[in-house]
C-alpha positions in Angstrom: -125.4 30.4 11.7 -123.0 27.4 12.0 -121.0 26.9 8.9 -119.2 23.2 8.2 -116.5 24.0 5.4 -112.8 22.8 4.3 -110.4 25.7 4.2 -106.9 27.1 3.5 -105.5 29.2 6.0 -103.6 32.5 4.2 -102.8 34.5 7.2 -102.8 34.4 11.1 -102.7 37.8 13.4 -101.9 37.9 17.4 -105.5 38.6 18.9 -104.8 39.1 23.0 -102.8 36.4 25.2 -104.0 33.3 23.5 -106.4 34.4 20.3 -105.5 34.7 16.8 -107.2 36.4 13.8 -107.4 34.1 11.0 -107.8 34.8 6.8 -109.6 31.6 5.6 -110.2 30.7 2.0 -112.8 28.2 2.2 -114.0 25.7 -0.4 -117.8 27.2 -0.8 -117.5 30.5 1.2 -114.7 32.3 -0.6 -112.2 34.1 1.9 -113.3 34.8 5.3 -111.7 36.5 8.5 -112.6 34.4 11.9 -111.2 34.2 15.4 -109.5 31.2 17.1 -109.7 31.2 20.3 -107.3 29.8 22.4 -106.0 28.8 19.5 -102.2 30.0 20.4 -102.3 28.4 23.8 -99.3 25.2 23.4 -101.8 22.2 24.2 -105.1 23.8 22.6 -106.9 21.9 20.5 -106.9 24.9 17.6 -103.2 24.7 17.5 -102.5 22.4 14.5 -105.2 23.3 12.5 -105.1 27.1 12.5 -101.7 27.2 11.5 -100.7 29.7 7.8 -100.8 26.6 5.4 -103.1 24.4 7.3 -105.7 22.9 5.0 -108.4 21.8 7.5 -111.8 20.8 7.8 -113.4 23.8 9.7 -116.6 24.0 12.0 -117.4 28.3 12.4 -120.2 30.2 14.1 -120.8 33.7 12.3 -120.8 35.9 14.6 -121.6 40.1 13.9 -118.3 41.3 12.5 -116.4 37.6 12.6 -116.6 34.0 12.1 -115.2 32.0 15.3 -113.6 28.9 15.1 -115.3 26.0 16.8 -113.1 23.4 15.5 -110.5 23.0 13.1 -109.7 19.3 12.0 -106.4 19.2 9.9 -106.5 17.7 6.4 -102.9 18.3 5.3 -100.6 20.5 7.1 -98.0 20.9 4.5 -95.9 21.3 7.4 -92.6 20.2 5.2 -93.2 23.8 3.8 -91.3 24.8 7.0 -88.2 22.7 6.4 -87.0 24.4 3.2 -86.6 28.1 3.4 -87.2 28.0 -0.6 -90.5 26.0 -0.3 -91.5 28.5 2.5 -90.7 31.6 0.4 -92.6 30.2 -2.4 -95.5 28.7 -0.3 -95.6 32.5 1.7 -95.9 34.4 -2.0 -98.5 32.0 -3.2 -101.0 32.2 0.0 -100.7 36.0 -0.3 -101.5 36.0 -3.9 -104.5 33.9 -3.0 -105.3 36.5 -0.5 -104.9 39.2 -3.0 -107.5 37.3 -5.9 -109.7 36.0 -3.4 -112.7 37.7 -3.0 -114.8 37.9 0.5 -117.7 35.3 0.9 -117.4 35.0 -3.0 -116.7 31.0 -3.9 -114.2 30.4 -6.0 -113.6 26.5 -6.5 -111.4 25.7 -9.2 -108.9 28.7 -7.0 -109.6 27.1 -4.1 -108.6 23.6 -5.7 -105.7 25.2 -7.3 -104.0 26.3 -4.3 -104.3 23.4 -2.4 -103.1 20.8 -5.4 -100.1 23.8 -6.2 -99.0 23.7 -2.3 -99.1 19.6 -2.1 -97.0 19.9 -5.6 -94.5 21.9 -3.8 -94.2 20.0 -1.0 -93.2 17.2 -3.0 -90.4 18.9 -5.3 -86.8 18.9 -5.5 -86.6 21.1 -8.0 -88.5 23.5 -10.7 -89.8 25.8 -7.7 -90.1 28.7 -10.1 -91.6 26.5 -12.9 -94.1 25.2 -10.5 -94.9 28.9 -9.5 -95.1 30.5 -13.0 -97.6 28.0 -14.0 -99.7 28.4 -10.7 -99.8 32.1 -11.2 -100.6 31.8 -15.2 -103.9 29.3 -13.9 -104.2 32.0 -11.0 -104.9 35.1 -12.9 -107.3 32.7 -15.6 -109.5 31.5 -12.3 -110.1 34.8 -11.1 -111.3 36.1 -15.2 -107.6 37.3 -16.5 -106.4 34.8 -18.9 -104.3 35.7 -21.2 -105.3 35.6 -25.2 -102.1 33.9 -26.2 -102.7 31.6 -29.6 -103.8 34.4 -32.1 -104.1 38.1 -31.3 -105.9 39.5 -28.8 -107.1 42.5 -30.8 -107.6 41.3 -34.2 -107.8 37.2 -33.6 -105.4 36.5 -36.9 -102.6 34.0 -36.6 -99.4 35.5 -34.9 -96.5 35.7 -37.2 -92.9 35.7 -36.1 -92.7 38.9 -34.3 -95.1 39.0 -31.5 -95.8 41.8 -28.6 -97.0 40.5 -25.2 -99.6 42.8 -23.6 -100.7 42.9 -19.7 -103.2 46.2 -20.5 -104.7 44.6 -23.9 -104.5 40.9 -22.0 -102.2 38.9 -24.3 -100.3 38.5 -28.1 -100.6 40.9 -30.3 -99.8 40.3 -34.2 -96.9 42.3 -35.6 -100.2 44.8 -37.8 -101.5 45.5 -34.7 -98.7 46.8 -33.0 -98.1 49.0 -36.1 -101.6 50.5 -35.4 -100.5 51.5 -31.9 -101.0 48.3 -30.0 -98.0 48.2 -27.5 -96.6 45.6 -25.3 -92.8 43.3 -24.8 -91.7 42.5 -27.7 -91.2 38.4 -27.3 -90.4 35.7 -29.7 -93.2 33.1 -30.8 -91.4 30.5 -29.1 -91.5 32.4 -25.4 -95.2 32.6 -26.5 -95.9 28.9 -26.6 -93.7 28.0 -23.8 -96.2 30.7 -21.8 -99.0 28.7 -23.2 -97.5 25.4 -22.4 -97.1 26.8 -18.5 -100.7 27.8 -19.2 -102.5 24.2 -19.8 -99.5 21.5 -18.2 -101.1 19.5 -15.2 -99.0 20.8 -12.1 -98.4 16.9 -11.5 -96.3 16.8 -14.6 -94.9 20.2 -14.3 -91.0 18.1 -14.2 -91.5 16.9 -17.5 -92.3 20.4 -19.0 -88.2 21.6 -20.1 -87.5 25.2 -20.2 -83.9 26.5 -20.1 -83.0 28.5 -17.4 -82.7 32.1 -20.1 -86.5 31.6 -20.6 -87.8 31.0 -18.2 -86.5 34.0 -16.6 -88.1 36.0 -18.9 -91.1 34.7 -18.8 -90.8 35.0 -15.3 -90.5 38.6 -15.5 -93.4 38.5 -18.3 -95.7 37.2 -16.5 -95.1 38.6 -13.1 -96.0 41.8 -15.0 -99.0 40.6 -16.5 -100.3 38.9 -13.0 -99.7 42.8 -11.0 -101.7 44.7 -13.9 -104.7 42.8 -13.0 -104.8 42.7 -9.0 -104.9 45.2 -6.7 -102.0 44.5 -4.8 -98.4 45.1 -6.0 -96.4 44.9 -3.1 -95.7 41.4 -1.8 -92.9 41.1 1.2 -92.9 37.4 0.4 -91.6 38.2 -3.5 -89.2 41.0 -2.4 -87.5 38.0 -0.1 -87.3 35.2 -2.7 -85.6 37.8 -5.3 -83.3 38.2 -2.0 -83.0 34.6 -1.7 -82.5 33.9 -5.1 -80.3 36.7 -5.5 
């Protein structure tokens, strides 16, 4: 079967001499694994787009346990990724979360769409990295059916009052009467709630015009990190233990 699809490349692993193993998310096919032959060889034609970031328009024969690459014509490299050790610690932690949520030969578009727009976002910044990436993993965890309950409480659906626990486990606020009746979580302020919410909905174009102080958005940070590893399977990210090095 000959499959025409754009994709995303996650991930890249030596195969032989001149062969790589490639992770693809593709637009209707969800995430695949294919070979590319040749495609490490200098002057090969697989090169440019097989490369970790390479958005391409891909041409694959299924094969028994594989896909293999016929062709691979680029899109957007998002080769600028490379220049800015930041942008590439960021851009590395975001293609393995999409690794992580993506689910084998399942289609997930409006992921698919917000990994590419999130990486061309990035590639355009000067600033606001982590704003940029707290907002892609709040829409993240909502694409693949975890998004957080945040404008009344998630057990009882009353209006939140002024002091407000956030719950990964329970998925989002919880009023002040339900934590009383055993529902635990961070204690946060209403306002750290809405700025969440805010990160939630904002379009990542206008993600500059969206102002959190630096305090807050540390802890949401922290908030939501927390809530994003309670609901994949994955918890250990080498790309995320080297920003907080970065970062320091």
């Amino acid at each position: 079967m000959v499959l025409k699809t754009e994709g995303l490349v996650l991930r890249q692993t030596k195969y032989d001499d001149w062969d790589k193993i490639l992770t693809i998310f593709t637009r209707n096919n969800g995430k695949i694994q294919a070979i590319a032959k040749g495609a490490r060889r200098p002057k090969g034609s697989l090169i440019v787009g097989t490369q970790v970031f390479a958005y391409s328009e891909f041409l694959l024969y299924r094969g028994k346990n594989l896909y293999q690459v016929n062709q691979a014509d680029i899109i957007e490299s998002f080769f600028s990724l490379r220049d800015d050790l930041y942008k590439l610690a960021y851009a590395t932690y975001i293609a393995e979360l999409v690794d992580a949520g993506a689910v084998d030969e399942l289609a997930n578009i409006k992921l698919f769409d917000l990994s590419i727009k999130t990486l061309r976002v990035l590639s355009k910044l000067k600033k606001d990295y982590k704003k940029l990436l707290i907002a892609f993993e709040l829409k993240y965890i909502s694409f693949i059916g975890y998004r957080p309950h945040l404008r009344s409480c998630v057990i009882c659906n009353k209006e939140l009052g002024n002091r407000v626990k956030l719950s990964a486990a329970h998925g989002g606020s919880i009023c002040e009467e339900c934590s009383y009746r055993g529902y635990n979580g961070y204690a946060v302020s209403k306002d750290i709630i809405a700025k969440i919410d805010q990160l939630l909905y904002v379009p990542l174009d206008n993600i500059e015009e969206l102002c959190i102080p630096s305090k807050d958005l540390n802890i949401i940070e922290s908030l939501v990190l927390e809530y994003v590893m309670n609901h994949i399977e994955k918890r250990n990210f080498k790309s995320l233990e080297f920003l907080k090095n970065l970062e320091g």
